[in-house]
DOTORLUM-762956 format. One line per 3 residues: number of its first residue (from 1); their letters; for each residue x, y, z of N, C-alpha, C. Coordinates in steps of 0.001 Angstrom, whole numbers. Atoms other than C-alpha are relative to their C-alpha. Layout:
% DOTORLUM-762956
NUM) A) X/Y/Z/X/Y/Z/X/Y/Z ~ ...
This chain:
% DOTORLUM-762956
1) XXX) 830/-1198/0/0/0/0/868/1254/0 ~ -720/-1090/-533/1200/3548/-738/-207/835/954 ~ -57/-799/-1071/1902/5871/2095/-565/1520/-652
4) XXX) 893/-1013/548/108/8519/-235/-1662/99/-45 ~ 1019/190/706/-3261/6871/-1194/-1095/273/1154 ~ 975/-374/-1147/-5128/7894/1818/-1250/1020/-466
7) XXX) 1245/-924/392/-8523/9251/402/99/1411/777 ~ 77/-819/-480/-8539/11656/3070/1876/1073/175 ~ -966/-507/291/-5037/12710/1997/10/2068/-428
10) XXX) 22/-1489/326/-5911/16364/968/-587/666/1024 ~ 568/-208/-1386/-8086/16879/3859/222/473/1010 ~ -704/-45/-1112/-5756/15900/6370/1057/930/139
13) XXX) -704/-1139/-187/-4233/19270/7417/846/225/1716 ~ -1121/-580/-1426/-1337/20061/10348/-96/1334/528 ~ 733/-1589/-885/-3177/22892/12342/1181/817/167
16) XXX) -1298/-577/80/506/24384/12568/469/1195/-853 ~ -627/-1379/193/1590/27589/11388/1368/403/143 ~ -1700/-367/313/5504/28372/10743/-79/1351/-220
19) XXX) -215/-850/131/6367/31478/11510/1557/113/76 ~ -1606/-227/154/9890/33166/10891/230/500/1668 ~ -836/-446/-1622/12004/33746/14252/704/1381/-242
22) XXX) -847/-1464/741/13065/37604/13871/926/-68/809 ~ -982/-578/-470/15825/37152/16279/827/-1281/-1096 ~ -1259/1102/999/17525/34164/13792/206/1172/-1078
25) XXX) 114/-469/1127/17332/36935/11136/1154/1212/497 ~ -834/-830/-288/19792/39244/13069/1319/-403/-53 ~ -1437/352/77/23600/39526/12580/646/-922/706
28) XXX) -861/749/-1629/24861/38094/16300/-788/-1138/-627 ~ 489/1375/-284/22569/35177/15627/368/-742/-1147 ~ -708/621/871/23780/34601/11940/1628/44/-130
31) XXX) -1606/308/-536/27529/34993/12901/53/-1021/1027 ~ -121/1333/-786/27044/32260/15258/-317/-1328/-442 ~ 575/1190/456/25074/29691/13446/223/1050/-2155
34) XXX) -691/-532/1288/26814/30609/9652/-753/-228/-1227 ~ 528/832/1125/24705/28200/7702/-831/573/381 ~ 2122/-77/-72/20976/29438/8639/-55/1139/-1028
37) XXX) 37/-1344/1236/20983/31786/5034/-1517/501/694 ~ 1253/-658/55/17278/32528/5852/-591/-194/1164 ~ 913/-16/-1062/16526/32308/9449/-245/-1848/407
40) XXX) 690/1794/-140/14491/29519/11341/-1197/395/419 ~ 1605/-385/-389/11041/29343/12085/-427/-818/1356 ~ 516/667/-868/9039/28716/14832/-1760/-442/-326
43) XXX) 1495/-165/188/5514/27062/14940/-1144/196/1092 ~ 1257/-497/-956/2296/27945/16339/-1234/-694/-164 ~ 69/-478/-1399/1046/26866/18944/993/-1257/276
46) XXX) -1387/1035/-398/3982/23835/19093/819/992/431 ~ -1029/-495/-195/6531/25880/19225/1409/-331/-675 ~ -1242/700/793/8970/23585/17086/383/1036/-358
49) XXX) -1161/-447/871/11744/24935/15493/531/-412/-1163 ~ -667/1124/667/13001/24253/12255/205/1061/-1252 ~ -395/-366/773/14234/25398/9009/-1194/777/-1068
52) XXX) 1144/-184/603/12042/27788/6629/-582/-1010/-988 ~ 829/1011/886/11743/24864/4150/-989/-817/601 ~ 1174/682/-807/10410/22702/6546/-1488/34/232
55) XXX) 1590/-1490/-742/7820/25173/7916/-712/-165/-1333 ~ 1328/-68/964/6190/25443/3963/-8/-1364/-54 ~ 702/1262/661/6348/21567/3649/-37/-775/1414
58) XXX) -41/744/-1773/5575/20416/7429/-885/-1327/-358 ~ 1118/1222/383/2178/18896/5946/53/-863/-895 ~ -520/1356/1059/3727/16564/3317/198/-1271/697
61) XXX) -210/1008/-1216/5196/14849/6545/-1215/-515/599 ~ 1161/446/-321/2340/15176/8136/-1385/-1021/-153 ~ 1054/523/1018/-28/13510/5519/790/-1586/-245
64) XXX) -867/767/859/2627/10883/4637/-664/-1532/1185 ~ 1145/1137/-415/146/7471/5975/877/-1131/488 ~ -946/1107/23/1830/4836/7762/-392/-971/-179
67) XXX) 243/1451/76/1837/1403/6968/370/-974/1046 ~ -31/705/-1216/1292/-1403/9595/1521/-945/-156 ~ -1142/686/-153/4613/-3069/8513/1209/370/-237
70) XXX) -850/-529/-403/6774/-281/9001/537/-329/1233 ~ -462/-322/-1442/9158/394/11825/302/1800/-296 ~ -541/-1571/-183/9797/4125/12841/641/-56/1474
73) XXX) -1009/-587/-728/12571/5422/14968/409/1366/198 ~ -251/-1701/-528/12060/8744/16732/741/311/1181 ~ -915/-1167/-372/14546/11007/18305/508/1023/586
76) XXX) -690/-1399/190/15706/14267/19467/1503/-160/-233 ~ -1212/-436/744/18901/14774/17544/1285/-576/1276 ~ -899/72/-553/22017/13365/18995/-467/-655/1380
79) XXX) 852/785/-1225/19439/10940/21451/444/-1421/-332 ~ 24/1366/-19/20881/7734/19947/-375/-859/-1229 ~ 747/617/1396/19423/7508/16308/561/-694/-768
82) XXX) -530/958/778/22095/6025/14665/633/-1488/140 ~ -47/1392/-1102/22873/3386/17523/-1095/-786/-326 ~ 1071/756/243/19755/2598/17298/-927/-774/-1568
85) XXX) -247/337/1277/19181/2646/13967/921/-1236/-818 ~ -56/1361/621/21160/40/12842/-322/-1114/1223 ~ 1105/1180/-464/19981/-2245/15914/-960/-351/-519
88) XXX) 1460/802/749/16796/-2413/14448/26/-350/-1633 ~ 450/105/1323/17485/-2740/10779/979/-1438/168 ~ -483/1307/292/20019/-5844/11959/-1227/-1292/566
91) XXX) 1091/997/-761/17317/-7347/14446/-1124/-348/-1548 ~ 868/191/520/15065/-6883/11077/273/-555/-1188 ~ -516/1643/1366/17487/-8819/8449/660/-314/449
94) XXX) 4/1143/-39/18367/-11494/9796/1486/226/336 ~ -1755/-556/12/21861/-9597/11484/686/-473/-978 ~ -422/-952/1190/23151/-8843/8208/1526/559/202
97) XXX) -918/-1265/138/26113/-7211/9158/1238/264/-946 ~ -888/-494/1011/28234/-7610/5825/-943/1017/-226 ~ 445/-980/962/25639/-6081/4025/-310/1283/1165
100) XXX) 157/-1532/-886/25240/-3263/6896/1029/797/-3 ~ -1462/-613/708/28704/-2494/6372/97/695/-1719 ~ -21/-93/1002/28549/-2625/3070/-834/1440/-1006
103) XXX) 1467/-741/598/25239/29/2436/11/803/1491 ~ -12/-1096/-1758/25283/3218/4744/-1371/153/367 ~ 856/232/-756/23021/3548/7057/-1207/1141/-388
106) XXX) 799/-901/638/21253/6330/5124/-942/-325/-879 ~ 1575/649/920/19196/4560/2675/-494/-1339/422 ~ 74/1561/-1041/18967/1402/5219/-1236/326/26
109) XXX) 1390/-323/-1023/16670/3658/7452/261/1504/-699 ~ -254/-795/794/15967/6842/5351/-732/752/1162 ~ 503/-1396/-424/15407/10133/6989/-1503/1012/-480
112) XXX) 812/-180/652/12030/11181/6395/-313/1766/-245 ~ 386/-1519/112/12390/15364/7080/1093/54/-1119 ~ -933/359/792/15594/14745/4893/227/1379/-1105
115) XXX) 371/-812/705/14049/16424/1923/209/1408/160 ~ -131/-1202/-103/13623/19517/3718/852/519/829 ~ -766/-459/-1169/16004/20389/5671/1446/627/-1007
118) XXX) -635/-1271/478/18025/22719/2647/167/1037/392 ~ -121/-956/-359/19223/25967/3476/-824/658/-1439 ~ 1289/-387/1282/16336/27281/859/-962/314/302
121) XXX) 734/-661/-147/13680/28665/373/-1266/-382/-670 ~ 921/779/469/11688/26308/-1970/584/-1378/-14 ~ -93/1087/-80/11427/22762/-2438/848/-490/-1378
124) XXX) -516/416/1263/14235/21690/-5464/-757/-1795/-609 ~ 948/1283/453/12740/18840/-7636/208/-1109/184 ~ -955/847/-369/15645/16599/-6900/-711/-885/1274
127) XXX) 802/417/-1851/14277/16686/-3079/-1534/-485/-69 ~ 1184/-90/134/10866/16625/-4008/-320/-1667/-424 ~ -199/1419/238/11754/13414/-5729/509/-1063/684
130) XXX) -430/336/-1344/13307/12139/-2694/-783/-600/904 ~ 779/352/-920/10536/12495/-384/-1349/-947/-876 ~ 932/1150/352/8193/10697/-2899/520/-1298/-19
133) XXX) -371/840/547/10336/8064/-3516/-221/-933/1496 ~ 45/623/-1463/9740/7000/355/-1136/-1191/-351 ~ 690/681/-46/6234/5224/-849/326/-1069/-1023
136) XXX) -349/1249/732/7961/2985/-3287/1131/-953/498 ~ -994/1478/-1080/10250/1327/-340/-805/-1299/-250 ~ 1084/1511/-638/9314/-2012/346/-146/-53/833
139) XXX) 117/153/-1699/7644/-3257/3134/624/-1085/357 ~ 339/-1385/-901/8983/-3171/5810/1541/415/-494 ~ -1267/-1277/70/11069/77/5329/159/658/1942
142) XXX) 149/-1154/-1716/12408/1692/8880/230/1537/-535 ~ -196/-1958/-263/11791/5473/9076/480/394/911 ~ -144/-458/-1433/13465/7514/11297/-322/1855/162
145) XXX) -25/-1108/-337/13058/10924/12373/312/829/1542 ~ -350/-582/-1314/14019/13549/15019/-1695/1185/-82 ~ 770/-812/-349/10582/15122/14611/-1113/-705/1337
148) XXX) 580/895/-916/8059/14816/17395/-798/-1015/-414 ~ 719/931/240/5168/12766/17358/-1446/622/-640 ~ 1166/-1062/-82/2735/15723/17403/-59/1027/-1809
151) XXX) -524/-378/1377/4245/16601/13646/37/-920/-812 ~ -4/739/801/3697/13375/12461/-1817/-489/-457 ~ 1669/402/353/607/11579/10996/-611/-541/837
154) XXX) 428/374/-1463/-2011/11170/13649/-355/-1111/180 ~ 435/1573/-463/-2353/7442/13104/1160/-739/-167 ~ -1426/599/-8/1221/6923/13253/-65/-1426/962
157) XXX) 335/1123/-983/1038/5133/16366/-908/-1470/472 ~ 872/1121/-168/-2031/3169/15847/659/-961/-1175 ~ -190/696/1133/-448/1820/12548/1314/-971/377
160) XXX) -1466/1074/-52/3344/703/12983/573/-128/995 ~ -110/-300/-1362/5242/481/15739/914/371/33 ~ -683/-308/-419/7465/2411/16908/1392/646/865
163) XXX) -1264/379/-1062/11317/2645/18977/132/1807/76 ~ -682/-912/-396/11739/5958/20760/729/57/1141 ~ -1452/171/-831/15270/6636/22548/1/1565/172
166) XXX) -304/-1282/-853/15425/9301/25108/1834/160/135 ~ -1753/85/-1039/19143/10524/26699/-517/1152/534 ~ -383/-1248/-685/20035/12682/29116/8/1226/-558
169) XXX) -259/-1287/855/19593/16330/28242/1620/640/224 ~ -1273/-1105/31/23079/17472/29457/1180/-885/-979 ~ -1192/824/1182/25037/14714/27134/-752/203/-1530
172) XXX) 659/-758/1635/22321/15886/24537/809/1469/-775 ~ -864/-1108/866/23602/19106/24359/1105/-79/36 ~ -1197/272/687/27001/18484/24488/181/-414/-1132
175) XXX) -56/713/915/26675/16063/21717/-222/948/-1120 ~ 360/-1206/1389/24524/18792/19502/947/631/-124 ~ -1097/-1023/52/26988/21266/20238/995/-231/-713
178) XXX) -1161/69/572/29598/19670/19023/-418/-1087/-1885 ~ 469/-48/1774/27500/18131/15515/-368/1556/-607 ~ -144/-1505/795/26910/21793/15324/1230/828/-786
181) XXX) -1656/-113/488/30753/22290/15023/403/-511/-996 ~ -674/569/1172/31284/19805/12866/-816/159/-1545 ~ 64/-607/1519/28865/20422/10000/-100/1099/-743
184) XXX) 146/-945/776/29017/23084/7760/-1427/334/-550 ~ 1442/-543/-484/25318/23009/7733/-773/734/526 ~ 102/-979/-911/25063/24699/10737/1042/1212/-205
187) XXX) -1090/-871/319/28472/26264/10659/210/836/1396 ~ 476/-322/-1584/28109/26718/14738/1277/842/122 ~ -813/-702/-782/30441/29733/15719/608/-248/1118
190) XXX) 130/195/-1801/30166/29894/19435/589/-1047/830 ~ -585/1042/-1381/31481/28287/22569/-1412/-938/480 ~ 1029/951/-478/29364/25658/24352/-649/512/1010
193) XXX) 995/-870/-1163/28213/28290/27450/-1139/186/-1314 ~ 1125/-837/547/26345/30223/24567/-965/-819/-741 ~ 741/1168/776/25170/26879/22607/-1284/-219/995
196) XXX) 912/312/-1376/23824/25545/25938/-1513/1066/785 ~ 829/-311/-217/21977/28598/26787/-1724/563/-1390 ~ 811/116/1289/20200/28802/23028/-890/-1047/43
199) XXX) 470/1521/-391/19464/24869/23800/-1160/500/804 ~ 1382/-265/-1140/17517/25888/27026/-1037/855/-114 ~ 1099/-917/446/15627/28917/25381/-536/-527/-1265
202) XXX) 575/-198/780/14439/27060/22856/-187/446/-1656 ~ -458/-1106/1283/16389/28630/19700/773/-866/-1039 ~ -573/591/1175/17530/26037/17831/-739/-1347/-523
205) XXX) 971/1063/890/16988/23056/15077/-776/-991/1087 ~ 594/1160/-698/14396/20798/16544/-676/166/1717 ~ 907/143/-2176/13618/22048/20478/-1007/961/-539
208) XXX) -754/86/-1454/12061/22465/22562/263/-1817/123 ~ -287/1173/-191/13443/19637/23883/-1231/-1151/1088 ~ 807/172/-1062/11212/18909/26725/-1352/-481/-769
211) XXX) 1344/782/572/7932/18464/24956/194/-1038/-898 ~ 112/1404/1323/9078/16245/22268/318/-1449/879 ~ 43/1123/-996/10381/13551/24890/-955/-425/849
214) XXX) 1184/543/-788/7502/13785/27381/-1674/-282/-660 ~ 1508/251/652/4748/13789/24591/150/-1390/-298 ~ -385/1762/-6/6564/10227/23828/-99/-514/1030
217) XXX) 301/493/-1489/6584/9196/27699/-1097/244/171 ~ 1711/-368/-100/2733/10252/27583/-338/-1296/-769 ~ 1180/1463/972/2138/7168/25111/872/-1316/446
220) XXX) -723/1338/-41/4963/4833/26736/-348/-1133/491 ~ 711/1243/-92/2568/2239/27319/-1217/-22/-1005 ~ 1104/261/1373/982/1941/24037/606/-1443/-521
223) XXX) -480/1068/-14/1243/-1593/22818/1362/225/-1128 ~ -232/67/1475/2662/-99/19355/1941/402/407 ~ -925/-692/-711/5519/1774/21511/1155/-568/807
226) XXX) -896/948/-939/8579/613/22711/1102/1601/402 ~ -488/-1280/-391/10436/3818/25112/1480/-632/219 ~ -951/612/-193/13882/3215/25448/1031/1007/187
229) XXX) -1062/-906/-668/17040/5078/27042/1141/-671/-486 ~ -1323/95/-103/20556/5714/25867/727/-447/915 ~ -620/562/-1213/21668/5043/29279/69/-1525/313
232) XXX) 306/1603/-249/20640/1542/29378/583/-555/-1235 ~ -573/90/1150/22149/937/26011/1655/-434/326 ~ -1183/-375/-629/25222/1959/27741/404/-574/1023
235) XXX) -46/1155/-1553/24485/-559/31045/-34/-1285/-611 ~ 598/1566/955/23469/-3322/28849/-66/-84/-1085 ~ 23/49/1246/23917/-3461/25305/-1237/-907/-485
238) XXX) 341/1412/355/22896/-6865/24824/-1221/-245/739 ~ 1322/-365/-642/19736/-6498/26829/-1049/774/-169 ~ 636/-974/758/18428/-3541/25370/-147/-950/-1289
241) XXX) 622/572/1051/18573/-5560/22089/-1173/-888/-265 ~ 1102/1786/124/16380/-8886/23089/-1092/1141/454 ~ 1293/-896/-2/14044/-6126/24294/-462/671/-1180
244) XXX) 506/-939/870/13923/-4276/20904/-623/-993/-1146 ~ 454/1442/603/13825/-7949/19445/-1297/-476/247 ~ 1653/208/-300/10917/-8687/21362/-917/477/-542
247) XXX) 1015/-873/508/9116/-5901/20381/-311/572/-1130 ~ 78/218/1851/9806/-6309/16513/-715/-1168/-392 ~ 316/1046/324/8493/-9663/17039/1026/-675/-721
250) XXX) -913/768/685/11994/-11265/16029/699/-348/872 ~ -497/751/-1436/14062/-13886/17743/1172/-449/-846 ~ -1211/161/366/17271/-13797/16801/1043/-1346/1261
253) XXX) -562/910/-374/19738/-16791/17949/983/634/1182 ~ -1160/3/-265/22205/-16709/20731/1256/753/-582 ~ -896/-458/812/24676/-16342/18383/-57/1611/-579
256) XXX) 927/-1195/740/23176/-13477/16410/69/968/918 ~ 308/-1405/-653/22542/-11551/19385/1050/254/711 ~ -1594/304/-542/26306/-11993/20510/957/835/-1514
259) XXX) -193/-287/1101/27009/-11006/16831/-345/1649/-163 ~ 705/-1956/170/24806/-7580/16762/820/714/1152 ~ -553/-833/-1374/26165/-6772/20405/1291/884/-279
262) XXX) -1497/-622/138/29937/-6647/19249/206/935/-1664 ~ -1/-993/1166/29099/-4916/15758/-763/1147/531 ~ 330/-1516/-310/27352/-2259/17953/1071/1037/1408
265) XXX) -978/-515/-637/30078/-1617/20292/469/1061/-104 ~ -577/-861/417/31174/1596/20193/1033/-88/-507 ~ -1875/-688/131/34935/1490/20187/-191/-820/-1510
268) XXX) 422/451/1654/33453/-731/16751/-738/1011/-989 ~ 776/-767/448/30867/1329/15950/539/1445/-626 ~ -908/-878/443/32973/4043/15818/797/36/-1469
271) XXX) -941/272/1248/35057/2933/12844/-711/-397/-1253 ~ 964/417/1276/32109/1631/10731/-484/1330/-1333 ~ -194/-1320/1240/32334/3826/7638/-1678/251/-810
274) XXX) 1743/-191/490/28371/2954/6825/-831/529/970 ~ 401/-776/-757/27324/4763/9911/255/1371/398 ~ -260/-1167/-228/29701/7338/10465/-30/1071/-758
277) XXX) 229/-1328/932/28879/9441/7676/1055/737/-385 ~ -885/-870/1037/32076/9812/6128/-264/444/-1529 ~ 192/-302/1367/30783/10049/3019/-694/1400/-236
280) XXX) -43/-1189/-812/29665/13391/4712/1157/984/-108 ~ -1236/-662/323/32818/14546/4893/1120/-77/-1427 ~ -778/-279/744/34219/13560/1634/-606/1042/-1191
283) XXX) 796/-1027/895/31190/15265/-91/270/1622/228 ~ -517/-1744/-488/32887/18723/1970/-1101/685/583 ~ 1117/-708/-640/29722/19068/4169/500/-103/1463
286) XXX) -425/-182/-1687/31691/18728/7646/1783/448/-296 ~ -1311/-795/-194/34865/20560/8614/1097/-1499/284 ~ -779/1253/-102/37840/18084/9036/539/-710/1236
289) XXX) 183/835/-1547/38084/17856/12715/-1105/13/630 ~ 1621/586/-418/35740/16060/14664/-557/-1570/-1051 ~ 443/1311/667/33725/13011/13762/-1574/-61/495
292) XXX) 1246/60/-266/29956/12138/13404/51/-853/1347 ~ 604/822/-1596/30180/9171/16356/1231/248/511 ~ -1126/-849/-939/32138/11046/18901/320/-1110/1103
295) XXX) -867/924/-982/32644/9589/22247/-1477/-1429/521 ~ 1688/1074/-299/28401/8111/23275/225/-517/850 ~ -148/484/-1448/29720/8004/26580/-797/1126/1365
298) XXX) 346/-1057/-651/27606/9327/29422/401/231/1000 ~ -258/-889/-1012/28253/11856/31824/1693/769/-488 ~ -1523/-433/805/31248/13357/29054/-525/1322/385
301) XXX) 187/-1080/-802/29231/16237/30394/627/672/600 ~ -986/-571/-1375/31758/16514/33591/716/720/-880 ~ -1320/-757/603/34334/17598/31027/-172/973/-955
304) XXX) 254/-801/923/32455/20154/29358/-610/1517/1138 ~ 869/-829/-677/30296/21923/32000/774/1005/842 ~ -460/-745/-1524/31441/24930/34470/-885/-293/905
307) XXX) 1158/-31/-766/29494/24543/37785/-1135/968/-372 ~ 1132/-816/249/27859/27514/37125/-1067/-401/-721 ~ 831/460/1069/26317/26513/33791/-834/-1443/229
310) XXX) 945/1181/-878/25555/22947/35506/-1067/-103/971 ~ 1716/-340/-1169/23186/24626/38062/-897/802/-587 ~ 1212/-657/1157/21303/26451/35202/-498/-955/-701
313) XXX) 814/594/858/20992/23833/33239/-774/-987/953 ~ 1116/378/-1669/19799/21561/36929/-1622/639/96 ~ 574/-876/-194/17717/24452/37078/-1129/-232/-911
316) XXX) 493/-388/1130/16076/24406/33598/-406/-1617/-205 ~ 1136/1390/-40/15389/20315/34060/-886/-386/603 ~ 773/819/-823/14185/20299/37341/-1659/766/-66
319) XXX) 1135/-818/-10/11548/23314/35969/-954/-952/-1111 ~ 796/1128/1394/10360/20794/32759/-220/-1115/657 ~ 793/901/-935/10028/18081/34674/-833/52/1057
322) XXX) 810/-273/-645/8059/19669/37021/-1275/-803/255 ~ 2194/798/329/4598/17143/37802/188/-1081/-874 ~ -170/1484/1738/6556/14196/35193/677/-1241/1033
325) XXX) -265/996/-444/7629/11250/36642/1333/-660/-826 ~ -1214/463/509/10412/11032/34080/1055/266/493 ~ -1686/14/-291/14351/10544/35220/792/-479/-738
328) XXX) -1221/-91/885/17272/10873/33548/1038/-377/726 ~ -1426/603/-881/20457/8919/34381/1021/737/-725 ~ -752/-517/695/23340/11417/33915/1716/-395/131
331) XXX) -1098/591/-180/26029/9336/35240/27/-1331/16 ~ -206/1726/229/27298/5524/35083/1095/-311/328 ~ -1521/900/-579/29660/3700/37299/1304/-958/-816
334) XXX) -911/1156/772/30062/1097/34715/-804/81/-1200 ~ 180/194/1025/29685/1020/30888/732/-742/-1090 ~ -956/333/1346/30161/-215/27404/630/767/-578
């Protein structure tokens, strides 16, 4: 079935409104972030953030129908997507991992905002051809995205099922901070105080951060839903998997799951040239120091934070969590 043919396809409209951000449109804010040619928008009454292309084609996403024998893999940016990401596309052939090596992890599990996310101002045809080409995957295709849930199609959840991976917000922003550095996308100026306090107001790609995680912990007992933490990833590799196994409905061998464990290893993972998005850097879209899978160790925090800035940002979790029952593990005795 295509992910287009939804009778009520023209209909179905994303109450959302993209407006331009007039402080992204000022000097200080484009000398810091180099790449944003035209600003960023915010929407209304979400509040997302995101690129002006985005903003005119939000409802393409929106509209785009899921099929019950998808998987989707949602996000906030630098939460774990590409870890996770190939877990589930090995749990879903048959751990695979020549051919995962072999085929980057980009048209494995395709990016579904992808399309829009040009520094532009319209949709080029190229892209346009891109995001259609999503309904002629086969089933099952994994999607992933870093958008929320509240931006996607509203029968997402009842249809396919799928894997969202929280982390810690203070190894979040570190992490962004420093993919901000490295691509020329962004083209991130700034030190990590001034990143960090942009993060917490709200001013950059993709936050706020806070609602997009707890609108996912609002459904984490849906059968379709499986919630899952970086941190535990990081306690248990190999445990986190038979759980993601479970909940794909696939039963991978002993072997197999001894097999996926040590091809997701970091100090492995790291070096895998179909994940790390060198092909990123030879295309001349990231600067030459730095690397897409950095360290994906938590609490790398300690070695970034001043106290000061650590009791603001304290400050600025313990006000969002306010009345939530969610916790964040920002340290670990013992890891992979």
């Amino acid at each position: 079935m295509s992910h287009f043919d939804d009778e009520n396809f023209k209909q179905l409209q994303l109450k959302v409104n993209f407006n331009a951000i007039p402080k992204t449109r000022l000097k200080k804010f484009n000398q810091l972030f180099n790449g944003y040619k035209f600003g960023l928008v915010r929407g209304e009454p979400v509040k997302f953030v995101m690129l002006p292309l985005y903003g005119s084609n939000a409802d393409k996403i929106y509209r785009m129908k899921p099929r019950s024998d998808d998987v989707w893999i949602l996000t906030f940016p630098k939460c774990g997507t590409t870890w996770v990401s190939e877990l589930v596309w090995l749990v879903m052939n048959n751990c695979d991992t020549e051919k995962a090596v072999a085929t980057p992890l980009y048209a494995r599990t395709p990016m579904i905002e992808a399309p829009f996310m040009a520094p532009a101002t319209e949709l080029s045809p190229e892209m346009s051809q891109m995001f259609n080409s999503f309904e002629k995957m086969p089933s099952p295709t994994i999607f992933k995205s870093h958008l929320p849930f509240y931006l996607l199609h509203p029968e997402l959840l009842e249809t396919s099922k799928v894997v969202y991976v929280a982390r810690n917000p203070k190894d979040a922003i570190v992490s962004y901070y420093h993919h901000h550095k490295l691509f020329k996308f962004h083209d991130y100026k700034g030190d990590l105080e001034e990143f960090a306090q942009y993060f917490m107001d709200d001013e950059i790609l993709y936050s706020p951060f806070f609602p997009h995680l707890l609108d996912a912990w609002s459904k984490r007992n849906h059968p379709n839903l499986h919630f899952m933490f970086f941190e535990d990833m990081k306690k248990d590799l190999r445990g986190e998997i038979v759980k993601v196994a479970a909940f794909l409905n696939q039963t991978p061998s002993d072997e197999q799951l001894d097999k996926i464990t040590e091809h997701l290893r970091f100090d492995n993972f790291e070096k895998n040239e179909s994940v790390n998005n060198e092909i990123g850097r030879k295309l001349g879209m990231m600067y030459p120091d730095g690397k897409f899978i950095r360290k994906g160790k938590t609490g790398d925090w300690k070695n970034h934070f001043s106290p000061e800035l650590n009791s603001r940002i304290d400050e600025w979790i313990d006000k969002n969590l306010a009345g939530s029952d969610l916790k964040f593990v920002t340290e670990l005795e013992h890891q992979d």
